[in-house]
GUDOTOR-530517 format. One line per 5 residues: for each residue x, z, y of C-alpha. Coordinates in nm, 3 decimals, decimal comma. Each point is the difference from the previous one (the first is absolute). Layout:
# GUDOTOR-530517
X:Z:Y  ...
# end
This chain:
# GUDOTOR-530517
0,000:0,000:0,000  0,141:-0,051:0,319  -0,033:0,192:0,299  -0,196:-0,153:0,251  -0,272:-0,036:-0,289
0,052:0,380:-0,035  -0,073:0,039:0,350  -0,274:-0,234:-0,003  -0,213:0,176:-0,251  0,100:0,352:0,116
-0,180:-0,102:0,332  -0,302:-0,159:-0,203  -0,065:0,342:-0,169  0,061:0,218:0,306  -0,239:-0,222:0,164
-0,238:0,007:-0,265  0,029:0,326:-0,028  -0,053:0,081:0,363  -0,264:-0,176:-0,027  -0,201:0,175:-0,240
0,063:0,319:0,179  -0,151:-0,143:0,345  -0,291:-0,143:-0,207  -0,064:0,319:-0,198  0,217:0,306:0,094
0,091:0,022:0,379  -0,354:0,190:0,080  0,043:0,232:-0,279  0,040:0,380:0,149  0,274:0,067:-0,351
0,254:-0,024:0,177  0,251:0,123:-0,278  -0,124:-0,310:-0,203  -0,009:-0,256:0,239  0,406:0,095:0,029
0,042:0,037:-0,328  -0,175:-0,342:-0,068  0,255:-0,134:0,273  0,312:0,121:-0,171  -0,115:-0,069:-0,306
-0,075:-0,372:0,051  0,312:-0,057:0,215  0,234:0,149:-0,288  -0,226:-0,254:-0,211  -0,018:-0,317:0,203
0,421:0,041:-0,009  -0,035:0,058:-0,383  -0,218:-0,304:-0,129  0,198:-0,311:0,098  0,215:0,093:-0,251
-0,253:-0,039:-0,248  -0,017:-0,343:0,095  -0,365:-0,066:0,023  0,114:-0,385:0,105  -0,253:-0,165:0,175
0,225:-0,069:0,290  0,214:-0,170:-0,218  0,054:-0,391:-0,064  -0,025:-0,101:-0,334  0,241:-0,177:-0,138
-0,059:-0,327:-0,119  0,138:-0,136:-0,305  0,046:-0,360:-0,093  -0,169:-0,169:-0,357  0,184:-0,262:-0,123
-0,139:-0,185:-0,298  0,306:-0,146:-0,246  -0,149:-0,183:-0,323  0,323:0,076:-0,247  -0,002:-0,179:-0,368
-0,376:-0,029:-0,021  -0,026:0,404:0,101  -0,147:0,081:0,302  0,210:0,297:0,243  -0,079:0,142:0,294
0,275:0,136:0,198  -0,056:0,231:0,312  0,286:-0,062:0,247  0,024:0,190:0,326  -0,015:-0,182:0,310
0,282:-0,088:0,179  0,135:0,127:0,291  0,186:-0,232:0,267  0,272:0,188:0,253  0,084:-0,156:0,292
0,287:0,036:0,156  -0,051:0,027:0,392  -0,314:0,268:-0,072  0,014:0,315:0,258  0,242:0,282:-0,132
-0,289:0,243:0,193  -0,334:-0,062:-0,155  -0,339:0,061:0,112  -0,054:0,331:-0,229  0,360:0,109:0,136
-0,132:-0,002:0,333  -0,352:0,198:-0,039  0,198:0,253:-0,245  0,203:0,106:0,324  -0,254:-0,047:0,282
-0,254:0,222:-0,237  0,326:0,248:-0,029
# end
């Protein structure tokens, strides 16, 4: 996993989160829970990227090649192919949000 994902669903949850306790909670006269509810889902939202729920995530695509081979048919999976170029930034995009976000 790479950090900016990390961030990126740490946010999602604390937002979600947040949410829920606007919707629901911030009227509520227990106060005790209402802050436990808020430490509790902060500790949580930093927790459960690492279960890597994945929805942010690209999926991979893999290539099917069909190859008829002495009157057998095979299917080979081949992963796709990446092409490096050599005059691409050395600071990407990701770089950039990782240390304005810092």
């Amino acid at each position: 996993m790479s950090w900016i994902y990390y961030l990126i669903e740490t946010n999602l949850y604390l937002a979600i989160f947040y949410g829920f306790y606007r919707l629901f909670l911030c009227k509520e006269t227990f106060y005790a829970i209402n802050r436990y509810y808020l430490i509790a889902t902060t500790a949580i939202a930093f927790v459960l990227p690492f279960f890597e729920v994945g929805f942010l995530k690209k999926p991979v695509p893999s290539v099917i090649a069909y190859i008829p081979t002495d009157g057998i048919d095979q299917i080979y999976f081949q992963a796709p192919q990446i092409e490096v170029h050599a005059n691409e930034p050395t600071v990407t995009i990701a770089q950039v949000v990782t240390a304005i976000y810092l």
